[in-house]
C-alpha positions in Angstrom: -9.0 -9.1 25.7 -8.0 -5.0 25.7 -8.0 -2.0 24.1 -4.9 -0.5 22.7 -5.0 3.2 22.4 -4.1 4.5 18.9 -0.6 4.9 18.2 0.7 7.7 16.6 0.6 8.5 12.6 4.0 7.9 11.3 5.6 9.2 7.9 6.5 6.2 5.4 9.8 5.1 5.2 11.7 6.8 2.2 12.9 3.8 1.7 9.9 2.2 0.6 7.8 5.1 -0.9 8.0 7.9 -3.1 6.4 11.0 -2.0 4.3 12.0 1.3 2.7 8.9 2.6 1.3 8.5 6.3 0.6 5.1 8.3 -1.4 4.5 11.0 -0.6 1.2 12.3 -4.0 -0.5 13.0 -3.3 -4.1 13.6 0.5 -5.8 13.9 1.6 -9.1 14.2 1.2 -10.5 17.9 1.4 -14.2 19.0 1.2 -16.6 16.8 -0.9 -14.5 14.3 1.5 -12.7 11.5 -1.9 -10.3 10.5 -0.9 -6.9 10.0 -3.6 -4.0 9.5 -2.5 -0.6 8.5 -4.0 2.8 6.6 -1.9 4.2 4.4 -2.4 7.8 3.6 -0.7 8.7 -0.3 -0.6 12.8 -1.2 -1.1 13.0 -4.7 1.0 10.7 -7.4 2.8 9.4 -3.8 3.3 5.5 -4.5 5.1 2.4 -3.3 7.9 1.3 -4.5 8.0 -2.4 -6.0 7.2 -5.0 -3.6 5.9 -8.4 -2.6 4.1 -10.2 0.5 4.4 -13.2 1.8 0.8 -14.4 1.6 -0.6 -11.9 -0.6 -1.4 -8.3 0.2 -5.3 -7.0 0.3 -6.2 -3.2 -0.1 -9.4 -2.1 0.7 -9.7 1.6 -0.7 -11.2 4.0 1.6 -11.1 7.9 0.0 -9.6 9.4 -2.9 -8.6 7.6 -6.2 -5.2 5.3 -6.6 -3.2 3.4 -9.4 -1.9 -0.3 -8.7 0.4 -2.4 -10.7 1.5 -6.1 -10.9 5.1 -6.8 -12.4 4.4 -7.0 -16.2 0.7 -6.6 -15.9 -1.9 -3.3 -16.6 -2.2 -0.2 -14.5 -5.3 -0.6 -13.0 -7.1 2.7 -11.1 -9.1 1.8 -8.0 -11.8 3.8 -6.1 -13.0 3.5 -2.5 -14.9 0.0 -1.6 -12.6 -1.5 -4.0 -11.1 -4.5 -3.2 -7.1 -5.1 -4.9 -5.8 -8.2 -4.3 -1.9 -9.7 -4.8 -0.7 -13.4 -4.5 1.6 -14.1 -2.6 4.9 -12.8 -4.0 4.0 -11.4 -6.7 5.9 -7.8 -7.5 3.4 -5.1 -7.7 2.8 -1.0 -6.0 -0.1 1.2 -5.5 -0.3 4.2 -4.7 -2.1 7.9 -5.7 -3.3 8.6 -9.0 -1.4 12.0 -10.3 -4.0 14.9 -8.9 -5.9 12.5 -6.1 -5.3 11.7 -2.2 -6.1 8.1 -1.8 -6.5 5.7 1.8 -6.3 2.6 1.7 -6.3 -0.4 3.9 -3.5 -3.1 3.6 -4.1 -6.3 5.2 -0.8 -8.8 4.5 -0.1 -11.8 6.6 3.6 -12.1 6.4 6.9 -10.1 5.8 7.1 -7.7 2.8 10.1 -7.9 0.4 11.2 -4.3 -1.2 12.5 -3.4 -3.9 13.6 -0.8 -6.5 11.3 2.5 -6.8 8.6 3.0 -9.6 10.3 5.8 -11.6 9.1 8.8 -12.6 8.6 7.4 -16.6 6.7 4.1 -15.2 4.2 6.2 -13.2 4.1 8.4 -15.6 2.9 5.9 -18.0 0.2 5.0 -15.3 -3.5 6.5 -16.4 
């Protein structure tokens, strides 16, 4: 048993975002247990690019309003104490709606796969 004093905010990896987006790094992998807890801070229209989980992802919205998408599937808009879900593998992103800050709370279990960025004509498409 500890405590583990909060590590510092970090800036999301262009790599894997588009736009200002800010993590603090809650719970990571340790042991035998792959959990991984994070809050993800998106600045307005800021978004993931397209990626996967092994095991699924689960966001839990805290503030603000956001836009998630599955590969091939509806933008859907989520608000805080919603609960978004992913299977495992399955190609989706999330992010801010286009005038909205939006937390959120990603709990995976397993390694993410990344890939392309959501343009600017699929977000754009995004309600």
């Amino acid at each position: 048993m500890g405590v583990q004093p909060k590590k510092p905010t970090i800036e999301g990896p262009a790599e894997w975002f588009t736009g200002d987006v800010y993590i603090d790094f809650l719970v990571e992998p340790k042991w035998e247990s792959k959990l991984n807890v994070g809050a993800m801070h998106f600045s307005p229209a800021a978004r993931t690019a397209w990626h996967s989980h092994e095991g699924g992802q689960t966001l839990y919205v805290i503030d603000g309003i956001g836009l998630a998408q599955a590969r091939g599937e509806d933008v859907v808009e989520i608000h805080p104490g919603d609960v978004h879900t992913t299977a495992d593998g399955q190609e989706h992103w999330h992010g801010a709606a286009h005038h909205h800050f939006m937390t959120h709370l990603s709990i995976t279990e397993g390694q993410a796969t990344w890939g392309e960025h959501v343009t600017d004509d699929e977000y754009g498409t995004a309600t």
